[in-house]
N, C-alpha and C positions, 0 to 999 in steps of 0.2 A: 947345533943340529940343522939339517939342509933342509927344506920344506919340499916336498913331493908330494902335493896336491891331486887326489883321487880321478876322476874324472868328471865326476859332478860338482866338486870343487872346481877345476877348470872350467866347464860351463860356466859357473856362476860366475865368475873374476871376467872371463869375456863377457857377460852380459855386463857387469856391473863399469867396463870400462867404455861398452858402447851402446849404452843409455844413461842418459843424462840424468834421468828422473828411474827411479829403480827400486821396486818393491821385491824383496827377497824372502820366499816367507819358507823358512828352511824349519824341518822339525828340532829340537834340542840335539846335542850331543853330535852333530852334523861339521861343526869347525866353520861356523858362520866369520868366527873372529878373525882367524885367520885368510879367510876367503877375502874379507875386505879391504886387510892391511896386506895384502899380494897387490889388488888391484888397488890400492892408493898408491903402495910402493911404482907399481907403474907408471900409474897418471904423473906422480913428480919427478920420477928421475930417469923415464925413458920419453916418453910421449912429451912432456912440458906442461902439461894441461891443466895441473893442478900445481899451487903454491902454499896455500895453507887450509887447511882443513879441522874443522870445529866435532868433535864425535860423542855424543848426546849419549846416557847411559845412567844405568839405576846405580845409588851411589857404590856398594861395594863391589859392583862390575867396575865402575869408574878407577875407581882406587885403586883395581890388583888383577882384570883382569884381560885389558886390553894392554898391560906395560909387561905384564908375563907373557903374553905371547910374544910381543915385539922382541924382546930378550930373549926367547926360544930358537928363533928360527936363522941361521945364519944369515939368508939372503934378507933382513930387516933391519938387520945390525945398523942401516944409515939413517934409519928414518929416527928424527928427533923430536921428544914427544913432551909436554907438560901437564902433569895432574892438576886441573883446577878444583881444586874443593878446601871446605877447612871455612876459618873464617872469611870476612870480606877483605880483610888483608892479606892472607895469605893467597886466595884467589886471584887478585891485583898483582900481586909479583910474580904468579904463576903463569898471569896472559901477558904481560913482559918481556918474559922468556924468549929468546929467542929460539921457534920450533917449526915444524912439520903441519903437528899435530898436537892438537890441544883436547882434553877430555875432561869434560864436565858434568856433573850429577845435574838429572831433569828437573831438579827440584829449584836450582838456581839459574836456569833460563829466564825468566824474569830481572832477575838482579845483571845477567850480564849483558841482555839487550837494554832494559829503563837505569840502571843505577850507577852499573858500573866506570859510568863515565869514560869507555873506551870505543872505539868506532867499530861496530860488525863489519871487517873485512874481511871473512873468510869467502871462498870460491867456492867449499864444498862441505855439503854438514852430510853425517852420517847419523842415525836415529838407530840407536839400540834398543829396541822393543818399542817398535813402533806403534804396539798397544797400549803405551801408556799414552799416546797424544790422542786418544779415541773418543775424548771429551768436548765437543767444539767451546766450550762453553767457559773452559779452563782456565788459569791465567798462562800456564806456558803453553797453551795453544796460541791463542790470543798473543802473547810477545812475538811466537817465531814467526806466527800469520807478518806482524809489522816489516821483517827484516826478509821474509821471504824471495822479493822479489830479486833480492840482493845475491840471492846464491845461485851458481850456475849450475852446477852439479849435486844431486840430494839420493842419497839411499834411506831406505825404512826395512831394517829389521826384526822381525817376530817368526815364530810358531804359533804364537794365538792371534792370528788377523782379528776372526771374529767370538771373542771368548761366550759376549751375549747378544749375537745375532748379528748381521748382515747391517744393520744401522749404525755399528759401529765403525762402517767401512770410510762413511761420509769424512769424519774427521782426518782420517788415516790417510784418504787418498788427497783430502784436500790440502794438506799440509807439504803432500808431495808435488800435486799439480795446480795446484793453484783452485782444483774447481774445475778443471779442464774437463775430467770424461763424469764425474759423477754431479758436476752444479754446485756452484759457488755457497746456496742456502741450504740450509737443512728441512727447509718448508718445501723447498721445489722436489729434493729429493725423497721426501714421503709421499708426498701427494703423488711422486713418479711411479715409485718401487712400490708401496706400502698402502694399506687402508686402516681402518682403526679398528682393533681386536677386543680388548675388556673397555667400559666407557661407562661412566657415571653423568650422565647429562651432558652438559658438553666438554667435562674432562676426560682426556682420554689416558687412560693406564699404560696401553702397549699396544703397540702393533703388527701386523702380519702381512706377510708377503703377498702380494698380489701375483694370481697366477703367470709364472714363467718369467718373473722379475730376476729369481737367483740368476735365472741363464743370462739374462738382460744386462745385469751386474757385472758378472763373469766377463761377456762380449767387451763391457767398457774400458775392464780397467786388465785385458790378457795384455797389452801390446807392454807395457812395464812392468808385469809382474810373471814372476816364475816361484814356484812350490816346488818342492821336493820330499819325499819323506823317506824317514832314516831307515827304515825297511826295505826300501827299493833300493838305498843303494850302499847302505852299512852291514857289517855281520851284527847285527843286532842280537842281544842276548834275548831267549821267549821271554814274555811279560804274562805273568800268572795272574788274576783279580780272583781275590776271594770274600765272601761274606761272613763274617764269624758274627752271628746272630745271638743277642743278651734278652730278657725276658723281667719285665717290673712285674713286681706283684699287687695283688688287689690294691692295696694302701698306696703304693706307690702310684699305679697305674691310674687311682683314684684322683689325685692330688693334679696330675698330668692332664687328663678329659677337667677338671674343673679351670687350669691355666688355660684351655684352650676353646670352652666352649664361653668362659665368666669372663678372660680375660682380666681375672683375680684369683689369686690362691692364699689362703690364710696358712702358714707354718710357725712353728714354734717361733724363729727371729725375727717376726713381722709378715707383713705382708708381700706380696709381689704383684705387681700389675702392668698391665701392657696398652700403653698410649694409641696404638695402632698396630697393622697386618704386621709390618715391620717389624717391631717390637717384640707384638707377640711370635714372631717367626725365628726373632733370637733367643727369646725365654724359652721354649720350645724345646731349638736344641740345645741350651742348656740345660734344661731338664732331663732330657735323653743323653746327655752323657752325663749325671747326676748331680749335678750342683746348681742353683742358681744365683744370682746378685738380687737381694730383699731390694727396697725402694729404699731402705738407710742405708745400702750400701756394702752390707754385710752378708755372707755367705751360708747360702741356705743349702745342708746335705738332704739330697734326695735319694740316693740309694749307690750302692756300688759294684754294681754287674760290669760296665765296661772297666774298671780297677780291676775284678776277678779275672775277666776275662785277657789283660793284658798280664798279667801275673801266670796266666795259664802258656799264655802263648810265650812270656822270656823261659819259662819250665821248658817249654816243648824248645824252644833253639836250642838248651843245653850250650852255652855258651858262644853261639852263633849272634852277632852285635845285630840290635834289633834299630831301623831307623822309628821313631815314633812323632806323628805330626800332632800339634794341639792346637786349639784355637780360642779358645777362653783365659785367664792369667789363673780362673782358679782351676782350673784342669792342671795346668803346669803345676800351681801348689799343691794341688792332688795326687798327680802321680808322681811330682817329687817324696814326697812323705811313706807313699807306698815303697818306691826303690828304696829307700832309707830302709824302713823297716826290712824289706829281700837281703840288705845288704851288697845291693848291685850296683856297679860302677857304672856311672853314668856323669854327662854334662850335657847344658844349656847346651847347641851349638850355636853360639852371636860371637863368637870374639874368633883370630885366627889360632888360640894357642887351642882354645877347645874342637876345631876343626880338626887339627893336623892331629891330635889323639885321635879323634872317629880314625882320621884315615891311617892313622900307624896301627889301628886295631886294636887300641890300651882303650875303647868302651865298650861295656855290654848293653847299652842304651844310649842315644844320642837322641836328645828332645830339641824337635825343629817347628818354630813357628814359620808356614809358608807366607807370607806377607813379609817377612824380613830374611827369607830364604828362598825364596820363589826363584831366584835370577842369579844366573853365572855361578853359584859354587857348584866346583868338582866332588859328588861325596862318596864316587862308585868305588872309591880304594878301601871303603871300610865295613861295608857289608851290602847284602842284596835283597833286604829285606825291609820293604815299609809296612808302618801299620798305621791308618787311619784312627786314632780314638777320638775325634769329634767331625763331624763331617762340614764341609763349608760349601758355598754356593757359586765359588766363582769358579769356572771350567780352568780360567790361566794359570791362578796360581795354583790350580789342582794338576794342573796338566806340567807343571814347570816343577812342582814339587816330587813328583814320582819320576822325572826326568834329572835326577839330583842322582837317581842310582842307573835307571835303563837309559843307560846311552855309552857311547863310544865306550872302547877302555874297562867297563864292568868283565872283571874275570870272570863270574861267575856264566854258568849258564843258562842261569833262571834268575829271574827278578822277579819275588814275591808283593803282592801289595793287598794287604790284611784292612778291611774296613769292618771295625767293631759298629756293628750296625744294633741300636734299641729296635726291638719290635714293634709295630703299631703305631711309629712315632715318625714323625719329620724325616727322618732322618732317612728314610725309605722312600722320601719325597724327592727328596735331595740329592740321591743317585739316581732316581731317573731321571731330573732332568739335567744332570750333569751327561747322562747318555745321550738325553737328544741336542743337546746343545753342540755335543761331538760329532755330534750327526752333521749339524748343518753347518758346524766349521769343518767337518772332511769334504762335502760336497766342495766346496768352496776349494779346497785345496785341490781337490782330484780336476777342479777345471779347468786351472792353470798350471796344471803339474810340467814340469819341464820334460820333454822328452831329449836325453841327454845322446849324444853319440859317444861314438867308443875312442874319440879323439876329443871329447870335451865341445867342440864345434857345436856350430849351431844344426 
């Protein structure tokens, strides 16, 4: 198949081949992958300017789905590419290889700059979700920091720049520039942007912007980065959000205000208690999607309103494949037991045979944990419908998880996305601030939005 790149694809591939350092912060379902292996394809076998290049990626991006696209597009067909992942051996014969491109899970950046006993000569590293280096503190911050100076050319890829706020920005851009527009420390950069928001004496919990820092931020780091979103320039299918709201009763709702004001609950299996805010912030929504983990370990039922209410909603698709996200191990054994009983076809989605059913449309349930699902898989071929039954805290993998159906390619013309929301509980906490969180990574985006021309040009 020939690659014919949109026009904001073309933008991107121009900027990415004349800037050196290049932050791309493209929504999902946009062909980020492809934009990049065009403009590598060029830097090596038109321009010269690149020889070998290193491409950083969460592992089952790694594995399947930078080597799918390479093999899709006719004009990539040259570019020679090695999976490094697997054991330490098998990684060792993989950087061996004689290639292009070499594509390695983030999680082994450590082992290939301190262990692996081979010399970082690459020219050009590429960062796939460039949110995951957003930790300065890291070990594979901290390795690539070492080998940094080394690389002449660096892309950073994401949709979620800042999933929890603008302080994430520090690691992200530092790893690209060295430190150049936003400061080498993470102390200079607070004290710059930032003042101190909740504070226990002299610990401080969080902090907040200092007026007119977002634009301040923005101005440092426009000259490398460009935003785009899949709205401005995709036929994007509409995105529905709905709240299907559940209801505990007295007893139950009893047992809930005593987890959260005792930070102890006494239930038939033992006890439950919560070490800290943390803690109890996880017991919480556990409790609001009805089960919790006792302190032995064992599983404490608390009521079954979000089971009802997911059972109501596979009635109402009438055989329309429901995506459904979980986030506990006894939610998944929960709502496995329930489908058993419906008698409804359904699988885990972690393995590719159980994928490729979602998407040939042989399930009427697909169970997705977003932490081991959040990044690169395609799932719009098998239905248009998510549903939330527990709710989680982090904006990216929530934002990367409902981008699994709305994005490119979804037939459908609506994308549903169903959150079974507890009454009264957490869980109503948790979407708003998953809204404001949205909030201050669109700002962020809308400041460097690329203003694209109708020839891709600058």
């Amino acid at each position: 198949m020939r690659y014919k790149p949109h026009d904001y694809q073309k933008y991107a591939i121009n900027f990415i081949k004349e800037h050196p350092i290049a932050a791309i912060l493209l929504d999902m379902g946009m062909g980020k992958t492809s934009i990049v292996l065009a403009a590598l394809n060029d830097l090596i076998f038109d321009s010269f300017e690149v020889s070998k290049v290193l491409i950083i990626a969460p592992l089952r991006v790694a594995k399947h789905t930078w080597s799918t696209e390479i093999q899709k597009w006719d004009q990539l067909k040259g570019l020679r590419y090695s999976i490094v992942v697997g054991t330490a051996a098998e990684r060792r014969r993989a950087l061996m290889v004689d290639a292009d491109i070499y594509i390695i899970n983030r999680e082994n950046i450590p082992w290939l700059i301190e262990k692996s006993g081979l010399p970082f000569d690459y020219d050009m590293v590429v960062i796939d979700e460039l949110s995951s280096f957003k930790n300065w503190q890291a070990k594979r911050f901290r390795a690539l920091m070492k080998v940094r100076p080394k690389v002449k050319r660096i892309v950073g890829l994401t949709g979620t720049p800042s999933s929890n706020g603008l302080m994430d920005l520090f690691a992200e851009y530092k790893i690209l520039d060295m430190g150049e527009r936003l400061g080498r420390f993470i102390s200079q950069y607070r004290l710059d942007y930032f003042v101190p928001d909740q504070m226990n004496g002299p610990i401080v919990y969080s902090y907040r912007l200092r007026p007119g820092a977002d634009r301040r931020i923005y101005n440092r780091i426009s000259d490398i980065t460009i935003s785009m979103k899949g709205t401005d320039h995709l036929k994007m299918p509409e995105l529905v959000n709905s709240e299907y709201m559940v209801y505990m009763d007295e007893d139950e709702r009893r047992k809930y205000e005593q987890m959260k004001h005792d930070l102890v609950v006494s239930l038939p299996g033992g006890e439950v208690t919560a070490a800290n805010a943390a803690s109890l912030s996880g017991k919480l929504t556990q409790m609001a999607n009805g089960a919790v983990y006792s302190d032995a370990g064992g599983i404490e039922n608390i009521h079954d309103r979000k089971l009802d209410a997911l059972e109501d909603m596979i009635e109402a698709a009438n055989g329309k494949s429901l995506l459904v996200a979980y986030w506990y191990k006894h939610d998944l054994i929960r709502i496995s037991r329930r489908l058993d009983v419906l008698g409804v076809r359904y699988e885990k989605l972690d393995t590719d045979k159980s994928i490729c059913d979602w998407n040939a449309g042989r399930l009427e349930v697909g169970l997705i944990h977003p932490a081991s699902a959040g990044h690169g898989l395609n799932l719009q071929s098998g239905g248009s419908t998510l549903v939330w039954f527990g709710m989680i805290w982090s904006l990216e993998l929530y934002q990367q998880t409902i981008a699994r159906l709305w994005r490119q390619g979804q037939e459908s013309g609506t994308v549903v996305v169903q959150h079974i929301l507890t009454a009264g509980t957490v869980d109503e906490r948790i979407m708003k601030a998953l809204s404001e969180k949205d909030a201050t990574q669109a700002r962020l985006i809308d400041a460097v939005k690329a203003e694209v021309t109708a020839d891709g040009g600058n």
